[in-house]
C-alpha positions as YAML, in Angstrom:
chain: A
units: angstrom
residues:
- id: 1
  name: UNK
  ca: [0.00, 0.00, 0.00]
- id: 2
  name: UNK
  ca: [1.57, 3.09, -1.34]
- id: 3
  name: UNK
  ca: [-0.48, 5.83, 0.79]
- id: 4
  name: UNK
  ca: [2.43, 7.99, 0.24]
- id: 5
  name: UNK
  ca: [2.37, 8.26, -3.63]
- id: 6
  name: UNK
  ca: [-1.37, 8.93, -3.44]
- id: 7
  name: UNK
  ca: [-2.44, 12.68, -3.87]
- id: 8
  name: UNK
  ca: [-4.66, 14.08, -1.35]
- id: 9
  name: UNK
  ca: [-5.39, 17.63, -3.36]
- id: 10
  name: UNK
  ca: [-8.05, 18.25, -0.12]
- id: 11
  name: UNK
  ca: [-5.44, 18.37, 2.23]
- id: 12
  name: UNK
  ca: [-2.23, 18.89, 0.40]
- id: 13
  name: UNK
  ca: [-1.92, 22.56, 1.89]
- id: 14
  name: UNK
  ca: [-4.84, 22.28, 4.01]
- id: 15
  name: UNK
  ca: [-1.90, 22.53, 7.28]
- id: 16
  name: UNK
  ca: [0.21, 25.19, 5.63]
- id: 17
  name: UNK
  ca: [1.37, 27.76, 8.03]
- id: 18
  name: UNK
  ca: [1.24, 25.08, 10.98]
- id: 19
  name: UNK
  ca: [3.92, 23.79, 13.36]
- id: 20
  name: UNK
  ca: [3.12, 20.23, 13.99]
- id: 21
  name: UNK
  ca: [5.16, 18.77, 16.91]
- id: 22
  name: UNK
  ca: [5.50, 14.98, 16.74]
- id: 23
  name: UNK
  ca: [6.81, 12.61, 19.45]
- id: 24
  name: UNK
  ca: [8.53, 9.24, 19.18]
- id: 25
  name: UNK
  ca: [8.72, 10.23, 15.70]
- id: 26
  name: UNK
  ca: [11.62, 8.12, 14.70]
- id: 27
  name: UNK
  ca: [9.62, 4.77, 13.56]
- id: 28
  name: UNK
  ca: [6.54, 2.91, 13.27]
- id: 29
  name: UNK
  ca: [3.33, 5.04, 13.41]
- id: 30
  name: UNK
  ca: [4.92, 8.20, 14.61]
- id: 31
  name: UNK
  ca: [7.23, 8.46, 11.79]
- id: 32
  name: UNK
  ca: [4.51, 7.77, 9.23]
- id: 33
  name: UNK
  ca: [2.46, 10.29, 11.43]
- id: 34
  name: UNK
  ca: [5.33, 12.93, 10.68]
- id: 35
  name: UNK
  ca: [5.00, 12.27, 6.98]
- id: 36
  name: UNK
  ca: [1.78, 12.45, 6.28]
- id: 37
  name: UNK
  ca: [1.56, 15.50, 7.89]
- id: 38
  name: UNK
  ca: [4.22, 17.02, 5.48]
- id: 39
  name: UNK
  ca: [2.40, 16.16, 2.66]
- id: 40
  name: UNK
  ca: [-0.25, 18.02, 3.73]
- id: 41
  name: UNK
  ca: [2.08, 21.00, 4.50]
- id: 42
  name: UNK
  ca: [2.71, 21.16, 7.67]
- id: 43
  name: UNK
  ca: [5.82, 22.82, 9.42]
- id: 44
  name: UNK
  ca: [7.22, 19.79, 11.60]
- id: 45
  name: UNK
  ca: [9.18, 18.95, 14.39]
- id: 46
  name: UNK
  ca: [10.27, 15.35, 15.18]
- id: 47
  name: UNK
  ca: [11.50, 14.11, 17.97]
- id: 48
  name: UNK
  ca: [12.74, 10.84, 19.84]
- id: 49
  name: UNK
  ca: [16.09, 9.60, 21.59]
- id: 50
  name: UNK
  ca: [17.28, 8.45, 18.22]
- id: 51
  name: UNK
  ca: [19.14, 11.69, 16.45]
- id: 52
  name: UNK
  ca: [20.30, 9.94, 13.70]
- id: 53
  name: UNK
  ca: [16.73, 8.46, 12.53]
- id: 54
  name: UNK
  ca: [15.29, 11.86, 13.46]
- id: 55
  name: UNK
  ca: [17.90, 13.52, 11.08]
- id: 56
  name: UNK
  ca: [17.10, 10.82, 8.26]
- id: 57
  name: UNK
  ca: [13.93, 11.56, 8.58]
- id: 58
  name: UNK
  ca: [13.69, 15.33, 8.12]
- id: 59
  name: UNK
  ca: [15.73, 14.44, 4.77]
- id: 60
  name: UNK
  ca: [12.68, 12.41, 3.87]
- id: 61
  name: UNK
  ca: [10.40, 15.04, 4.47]
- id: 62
  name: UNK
  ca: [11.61, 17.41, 2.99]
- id: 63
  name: UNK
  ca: [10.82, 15.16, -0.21]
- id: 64
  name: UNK
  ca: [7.39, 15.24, 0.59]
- id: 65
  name: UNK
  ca: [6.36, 18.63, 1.57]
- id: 66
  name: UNK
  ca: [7.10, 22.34, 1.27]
- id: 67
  name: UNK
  ca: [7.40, 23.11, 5.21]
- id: 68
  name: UNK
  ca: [10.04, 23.37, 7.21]
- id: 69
  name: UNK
  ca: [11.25, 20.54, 9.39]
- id: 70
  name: UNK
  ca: [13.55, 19.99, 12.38]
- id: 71
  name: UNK
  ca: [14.74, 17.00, 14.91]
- id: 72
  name: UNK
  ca: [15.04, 17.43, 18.39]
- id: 73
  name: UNK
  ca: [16.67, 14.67, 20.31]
- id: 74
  name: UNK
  ca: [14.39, 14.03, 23.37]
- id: 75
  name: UNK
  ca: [13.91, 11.06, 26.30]
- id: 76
  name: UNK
  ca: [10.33, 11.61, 27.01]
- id: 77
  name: UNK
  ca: [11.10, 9.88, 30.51]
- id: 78
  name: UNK
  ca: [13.40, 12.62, 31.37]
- id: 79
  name: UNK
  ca: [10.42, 15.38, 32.04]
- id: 80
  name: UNK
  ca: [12.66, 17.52, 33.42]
- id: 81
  name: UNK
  ca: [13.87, 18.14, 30.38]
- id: 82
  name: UNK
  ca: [10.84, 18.44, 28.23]
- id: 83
  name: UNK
  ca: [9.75, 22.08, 28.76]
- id: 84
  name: UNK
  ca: [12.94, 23.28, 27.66]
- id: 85
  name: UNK
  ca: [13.52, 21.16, 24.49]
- id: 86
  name: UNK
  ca: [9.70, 22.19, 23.53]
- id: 87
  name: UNK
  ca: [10.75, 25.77, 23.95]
- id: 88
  name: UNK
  ca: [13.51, 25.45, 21.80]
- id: 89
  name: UNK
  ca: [11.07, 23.99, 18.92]
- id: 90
  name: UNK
  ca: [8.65, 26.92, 19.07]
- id: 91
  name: UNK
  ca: [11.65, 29.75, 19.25]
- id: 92
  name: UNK
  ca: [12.84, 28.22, 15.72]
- id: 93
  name: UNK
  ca: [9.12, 27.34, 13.88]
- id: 94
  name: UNK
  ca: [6.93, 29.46, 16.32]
- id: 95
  name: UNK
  ca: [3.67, 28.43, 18.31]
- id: 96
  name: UNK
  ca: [2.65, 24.83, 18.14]
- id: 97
  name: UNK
  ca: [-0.29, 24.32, 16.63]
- id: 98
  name: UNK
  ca: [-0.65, 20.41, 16.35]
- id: 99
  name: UNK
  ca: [0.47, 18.41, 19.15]
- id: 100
  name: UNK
  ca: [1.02, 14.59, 18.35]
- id: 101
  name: UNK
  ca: [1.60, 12.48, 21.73]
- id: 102
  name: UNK
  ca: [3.47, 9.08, 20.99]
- id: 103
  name: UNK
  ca: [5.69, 6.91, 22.93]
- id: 104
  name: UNK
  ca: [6.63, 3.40, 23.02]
- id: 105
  name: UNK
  ca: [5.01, 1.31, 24.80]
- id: 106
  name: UNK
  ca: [5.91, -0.71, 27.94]
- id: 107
  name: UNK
  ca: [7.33, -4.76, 28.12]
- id: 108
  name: UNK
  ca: [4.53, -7.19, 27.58]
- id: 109
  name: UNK
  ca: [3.55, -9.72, 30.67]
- id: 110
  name: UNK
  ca: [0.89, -10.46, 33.23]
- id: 111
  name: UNK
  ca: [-0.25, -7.53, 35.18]
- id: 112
  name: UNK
  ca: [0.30, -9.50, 38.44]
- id: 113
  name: UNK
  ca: [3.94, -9.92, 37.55]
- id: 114
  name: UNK
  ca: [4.90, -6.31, 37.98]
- id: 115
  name: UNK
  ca: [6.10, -4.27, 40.46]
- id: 116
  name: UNK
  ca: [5.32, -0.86, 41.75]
- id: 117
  name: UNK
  ca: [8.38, 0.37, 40.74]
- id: 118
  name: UNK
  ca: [7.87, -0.90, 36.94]
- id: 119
  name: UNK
  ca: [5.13, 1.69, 36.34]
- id: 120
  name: UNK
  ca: [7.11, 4.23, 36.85]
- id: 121
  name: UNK
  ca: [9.26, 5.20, 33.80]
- id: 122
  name: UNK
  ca: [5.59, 4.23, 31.14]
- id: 123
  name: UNK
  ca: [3.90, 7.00, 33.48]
- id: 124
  name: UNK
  ca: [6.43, 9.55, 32.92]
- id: 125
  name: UNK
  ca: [6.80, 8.40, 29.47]
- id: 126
  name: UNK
  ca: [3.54, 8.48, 28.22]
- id: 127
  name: UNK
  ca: [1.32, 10.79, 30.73]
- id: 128
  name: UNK
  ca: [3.62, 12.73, 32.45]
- id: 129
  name: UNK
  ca: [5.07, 13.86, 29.39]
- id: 130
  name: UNK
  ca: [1.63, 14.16, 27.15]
- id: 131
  name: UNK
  ca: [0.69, 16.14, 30.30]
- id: 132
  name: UNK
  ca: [3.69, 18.54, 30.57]
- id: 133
  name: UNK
  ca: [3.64, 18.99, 27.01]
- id: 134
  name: UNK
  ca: [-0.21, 19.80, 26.81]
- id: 135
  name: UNK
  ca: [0.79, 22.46, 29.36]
- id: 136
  name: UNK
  ca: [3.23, 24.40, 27.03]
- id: 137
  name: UNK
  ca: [1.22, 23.93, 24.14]
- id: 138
  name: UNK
  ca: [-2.11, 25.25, 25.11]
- id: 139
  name: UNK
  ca: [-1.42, 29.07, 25.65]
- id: 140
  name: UNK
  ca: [0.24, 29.44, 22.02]
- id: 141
  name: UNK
  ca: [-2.88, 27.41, 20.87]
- id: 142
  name: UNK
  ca: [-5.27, 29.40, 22.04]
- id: 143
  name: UNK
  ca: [-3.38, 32.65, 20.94]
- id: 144
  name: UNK
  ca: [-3.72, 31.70, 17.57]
- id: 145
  name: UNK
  ca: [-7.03, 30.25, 17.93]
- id: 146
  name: UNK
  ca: [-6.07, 26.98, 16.39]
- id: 147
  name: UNK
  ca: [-4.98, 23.36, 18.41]
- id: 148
  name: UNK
  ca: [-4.82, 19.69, 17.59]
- id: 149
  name: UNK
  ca: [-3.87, 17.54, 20.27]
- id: 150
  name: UNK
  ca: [-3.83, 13.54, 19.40]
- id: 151
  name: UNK
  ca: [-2.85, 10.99, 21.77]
- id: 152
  name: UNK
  ca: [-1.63, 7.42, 19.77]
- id: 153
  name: UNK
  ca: [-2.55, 4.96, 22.39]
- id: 154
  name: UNK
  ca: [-4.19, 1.29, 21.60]
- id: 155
  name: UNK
  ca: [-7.06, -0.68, 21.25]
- id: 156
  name: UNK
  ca: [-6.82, -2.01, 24.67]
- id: 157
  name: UNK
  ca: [-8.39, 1.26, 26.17]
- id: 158
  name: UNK
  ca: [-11.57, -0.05, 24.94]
- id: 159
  name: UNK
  ca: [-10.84, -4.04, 25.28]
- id: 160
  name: UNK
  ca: [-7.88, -5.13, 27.26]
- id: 161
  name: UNK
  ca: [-5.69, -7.30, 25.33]
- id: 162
  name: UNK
  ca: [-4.05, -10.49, 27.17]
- id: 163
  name: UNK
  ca: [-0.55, -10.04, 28.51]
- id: 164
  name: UNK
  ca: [0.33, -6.20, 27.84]
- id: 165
  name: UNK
  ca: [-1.47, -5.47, 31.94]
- id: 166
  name: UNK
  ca: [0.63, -2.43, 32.56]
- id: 167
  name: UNK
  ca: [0.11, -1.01, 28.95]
- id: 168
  name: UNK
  ca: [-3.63, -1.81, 28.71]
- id: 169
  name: UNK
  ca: [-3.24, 0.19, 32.98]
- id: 170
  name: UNK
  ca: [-1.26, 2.93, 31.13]
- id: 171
  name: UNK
  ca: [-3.63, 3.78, 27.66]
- id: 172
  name: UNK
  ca: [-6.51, 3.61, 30.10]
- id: 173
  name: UNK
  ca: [-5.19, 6.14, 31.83]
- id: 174
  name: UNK
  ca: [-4.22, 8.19, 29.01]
- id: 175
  name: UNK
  ca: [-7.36, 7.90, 27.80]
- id: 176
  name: UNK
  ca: [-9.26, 9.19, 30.93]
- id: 177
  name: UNK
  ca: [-6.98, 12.10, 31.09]
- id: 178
  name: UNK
  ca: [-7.45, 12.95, 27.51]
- id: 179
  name: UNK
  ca: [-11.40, 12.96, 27.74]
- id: 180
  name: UNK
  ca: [-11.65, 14.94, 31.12]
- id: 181
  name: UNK
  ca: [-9.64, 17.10, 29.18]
- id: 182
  name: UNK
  ca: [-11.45, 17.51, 26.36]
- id: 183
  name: UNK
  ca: [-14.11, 19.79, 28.70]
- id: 184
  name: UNK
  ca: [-11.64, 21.99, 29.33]
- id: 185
  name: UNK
  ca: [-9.51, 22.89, 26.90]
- id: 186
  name: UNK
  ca: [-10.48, 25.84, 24.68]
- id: 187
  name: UNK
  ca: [-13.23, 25.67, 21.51]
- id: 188
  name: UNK
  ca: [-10.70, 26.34, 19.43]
- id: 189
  name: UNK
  ca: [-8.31, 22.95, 20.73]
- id: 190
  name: UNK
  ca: [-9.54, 19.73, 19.87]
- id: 191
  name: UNK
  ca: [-8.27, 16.49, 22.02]
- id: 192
  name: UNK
  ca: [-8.69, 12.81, 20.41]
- id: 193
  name: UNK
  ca: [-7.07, 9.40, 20.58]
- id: 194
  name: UNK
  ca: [-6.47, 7.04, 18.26]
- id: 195
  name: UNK
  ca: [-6.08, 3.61, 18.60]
- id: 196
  name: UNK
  ca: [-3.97, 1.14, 16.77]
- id: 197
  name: UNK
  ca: [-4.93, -2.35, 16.66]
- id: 198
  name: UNK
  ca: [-2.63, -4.85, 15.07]
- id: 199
  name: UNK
  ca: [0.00, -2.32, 13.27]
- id: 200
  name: UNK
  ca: [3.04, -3.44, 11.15]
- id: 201
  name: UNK
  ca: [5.66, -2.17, 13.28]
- id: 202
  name: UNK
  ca: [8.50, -2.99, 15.51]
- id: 203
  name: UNK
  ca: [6.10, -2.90, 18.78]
- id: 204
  name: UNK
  ca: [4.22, -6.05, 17.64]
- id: 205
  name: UNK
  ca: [7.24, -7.45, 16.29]
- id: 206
  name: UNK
  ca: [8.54, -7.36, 20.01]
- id: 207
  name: UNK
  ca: [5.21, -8.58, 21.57]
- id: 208
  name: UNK
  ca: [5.13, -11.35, 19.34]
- id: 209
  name: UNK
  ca: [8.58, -12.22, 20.50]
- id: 210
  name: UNK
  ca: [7.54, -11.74, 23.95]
- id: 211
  name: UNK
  ca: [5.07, -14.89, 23.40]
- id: 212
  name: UNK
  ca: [6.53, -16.99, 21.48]
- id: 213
  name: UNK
  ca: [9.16, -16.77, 24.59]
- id: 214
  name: UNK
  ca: [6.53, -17.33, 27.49]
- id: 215
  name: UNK
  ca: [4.08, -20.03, 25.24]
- id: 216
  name: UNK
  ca: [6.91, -21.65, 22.66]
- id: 217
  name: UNK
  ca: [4.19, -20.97, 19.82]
- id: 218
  name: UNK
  ca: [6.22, -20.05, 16.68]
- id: 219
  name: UNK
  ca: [6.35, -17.05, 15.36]
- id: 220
  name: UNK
  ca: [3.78, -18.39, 12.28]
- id: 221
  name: UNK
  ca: [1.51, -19.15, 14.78]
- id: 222
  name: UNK
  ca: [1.43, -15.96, 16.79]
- id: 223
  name: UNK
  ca: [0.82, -14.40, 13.24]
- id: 224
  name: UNK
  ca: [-2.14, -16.36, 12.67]
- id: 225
  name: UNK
  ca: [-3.87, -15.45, 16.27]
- id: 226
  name: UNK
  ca: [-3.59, -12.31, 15.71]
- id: 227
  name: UNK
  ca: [-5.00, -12.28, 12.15]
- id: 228
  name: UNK
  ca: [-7.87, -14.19, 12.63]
- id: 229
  name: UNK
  ca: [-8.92, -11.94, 14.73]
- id: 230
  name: UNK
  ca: [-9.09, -8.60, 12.01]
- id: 231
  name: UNK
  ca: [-11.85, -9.27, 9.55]
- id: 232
  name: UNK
  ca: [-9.58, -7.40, 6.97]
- id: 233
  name: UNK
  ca: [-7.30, -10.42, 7.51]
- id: 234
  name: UNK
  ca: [-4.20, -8.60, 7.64]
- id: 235
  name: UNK
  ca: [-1.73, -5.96, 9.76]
- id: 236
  name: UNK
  ca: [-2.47, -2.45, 9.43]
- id: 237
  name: UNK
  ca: [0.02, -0.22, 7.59]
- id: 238
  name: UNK
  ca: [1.44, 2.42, 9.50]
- id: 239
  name: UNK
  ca: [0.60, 5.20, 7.12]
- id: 240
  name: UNK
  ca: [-3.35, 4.13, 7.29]
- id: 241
  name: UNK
  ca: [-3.56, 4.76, 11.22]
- id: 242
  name: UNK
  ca: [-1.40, 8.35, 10.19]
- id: 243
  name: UNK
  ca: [-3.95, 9.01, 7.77]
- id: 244
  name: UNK
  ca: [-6.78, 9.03, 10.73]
- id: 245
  name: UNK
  ca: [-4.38, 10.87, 12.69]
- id: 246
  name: UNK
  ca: [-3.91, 13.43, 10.20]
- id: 247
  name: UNK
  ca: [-7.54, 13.88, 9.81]
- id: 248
  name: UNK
  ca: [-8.01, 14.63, 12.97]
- id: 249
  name: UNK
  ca: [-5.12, 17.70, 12.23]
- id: 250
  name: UNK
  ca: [-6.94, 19.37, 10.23]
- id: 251
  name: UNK
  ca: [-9.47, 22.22, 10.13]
- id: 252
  name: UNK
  ca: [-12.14, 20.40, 9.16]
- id: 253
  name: UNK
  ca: [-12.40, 18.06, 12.19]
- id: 254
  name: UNK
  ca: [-13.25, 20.82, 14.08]
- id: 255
  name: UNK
  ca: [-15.94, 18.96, 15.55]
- id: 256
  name: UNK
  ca: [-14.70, 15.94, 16.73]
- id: 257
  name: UNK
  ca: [-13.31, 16.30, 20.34]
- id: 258
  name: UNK
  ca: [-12.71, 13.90, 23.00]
- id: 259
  name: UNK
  ca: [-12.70, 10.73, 20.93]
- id: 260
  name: UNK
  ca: [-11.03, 7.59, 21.03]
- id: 261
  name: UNK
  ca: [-10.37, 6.29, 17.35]
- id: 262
  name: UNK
  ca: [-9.77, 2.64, 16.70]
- id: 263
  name: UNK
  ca: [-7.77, 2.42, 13.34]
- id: 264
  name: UNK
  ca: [-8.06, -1.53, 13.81]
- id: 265
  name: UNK
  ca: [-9.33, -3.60, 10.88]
- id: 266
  name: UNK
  ca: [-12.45, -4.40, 12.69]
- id: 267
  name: UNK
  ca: [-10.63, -6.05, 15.48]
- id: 268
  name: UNK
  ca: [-13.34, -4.31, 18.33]
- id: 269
  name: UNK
  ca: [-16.02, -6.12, 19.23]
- id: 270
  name: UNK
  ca: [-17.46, -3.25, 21.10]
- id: 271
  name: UNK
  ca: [-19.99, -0.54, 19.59]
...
């Protein structure tokens, strides 16, 4: 699926003139979030712990789109740190107007296996840092009377999937923070999630490691449990959850605050 060779003439400028600022940026669904919101114009900040992906990437954009586009090396985990990096990003492209909240997610395992101490560093990955950077972003948004804030999560907020217990904890939590936040913020800010379901990326690619370890299924079989579970009968492609993500970007979802977006195949059995 080549979603980046197709033209989108309705929203190939539609984000000109905005600074999109897009975390764990340097692979899987952030990076094809980044992307996609080139091509429709955007001015775009990346940023992750990886410099050298992040600097790849801007090369790569710049084939796409006509904005402008810079990497910022950044540990979400180290939140100390965060307000000052995000400063930095705004002092070079100006007020954020699109806020994309992505991190990777935590080890896989049961729920009753962890300790206290192993939900720290996810908290201050994911919602401590969504949260701090929510913070900076929302005075600039409402200044220029335009904010997009989008929180890639998972499906597990709505079902909880077996053997992730601290990540299905985690996006629950994100998710709850998100929608209480959503009647606060601004009518001019919109707050969503979306959530992936079974996504061709590294993150299953480790989970399915994970239990082929713990059962001694093969990797095949794994495969084939999670597939017969989509109706579509296949992974999702990065670039089609970015696509929902990048809806939710633009102008004209407007009205769609304080959702949570499965991008899944059909994989929900919930309404």
């Amino acid at each position: 699926m080549d979603l980046l060779g197709i033209d989108f003439p309705f929203v190939s400028t539609a984000l000109s003139g905005k600074h999109a600022f897009v975390c764990g940026a340097s692979k899987g669904i952030g990076e094809a979030t980044a992307k996609l919101l080139a091509k429709a114009g955007a001015d775009v900040t990346v940023c992750a712990r990886n410099a050298a992906a992040l600097s790849d990437l801007c090369s790569t954009l710049a084939t796409l789109g006509t904005g402008r586009f810079q990497s910022l090396a950044l540990d979400l985990e180290e939140t100390e740190n965060i307000g000052s990096a995000y400063a930095s990003a705004v002092k070079t492209f100006g007020p954020v107007h699109i806020l994309i909240n992505n991190a990777g997610g935590p080890p896989g395992g049961p729920l009753l296996d962890n300790e206290i101490g192993d939900f720290q560093a996810p908290f201050q990955r994911h919602l401590h840092a969504a949260h701090t950077l929510v913070k900076a972003a929302v005075p600039g948004m409402e200044d220029e009377g335009y904010g997009r804030i989008i929180q890639i999560i998972s499906t597990s907020v709505k079902e909880p999937i077996p053997n992730i217990g601290l990540s299905n904890t985690l996006r629950g939590a994100m998710a709850s923070w998100a929608k209480s936040l959503s009647n606060e913020l601004a009518p001019c800010i919109t707050i969503n999630n979306v959530l992936p379901g079974f996504t061709d990326t590294e993150r299953l690619g480790n989970l399915s490691a994970s239990i082929q370890q713990r059962t001694g299924k093969s990797a095949e079989s794994v495969r084939e449990g999670w597939l017969n579970q989509v109706p579509i009968g296949r992974l999702i492609d990065p670039l089609e959850t970015a696509s929902a993500i990048t809806y939710l970007c633009l102008p004209a979802s407007s009205g769609i605050r304080g959702v949570s977006l499965a991008v899944d195949g059909g994989r929900l059995r919930s309404i």
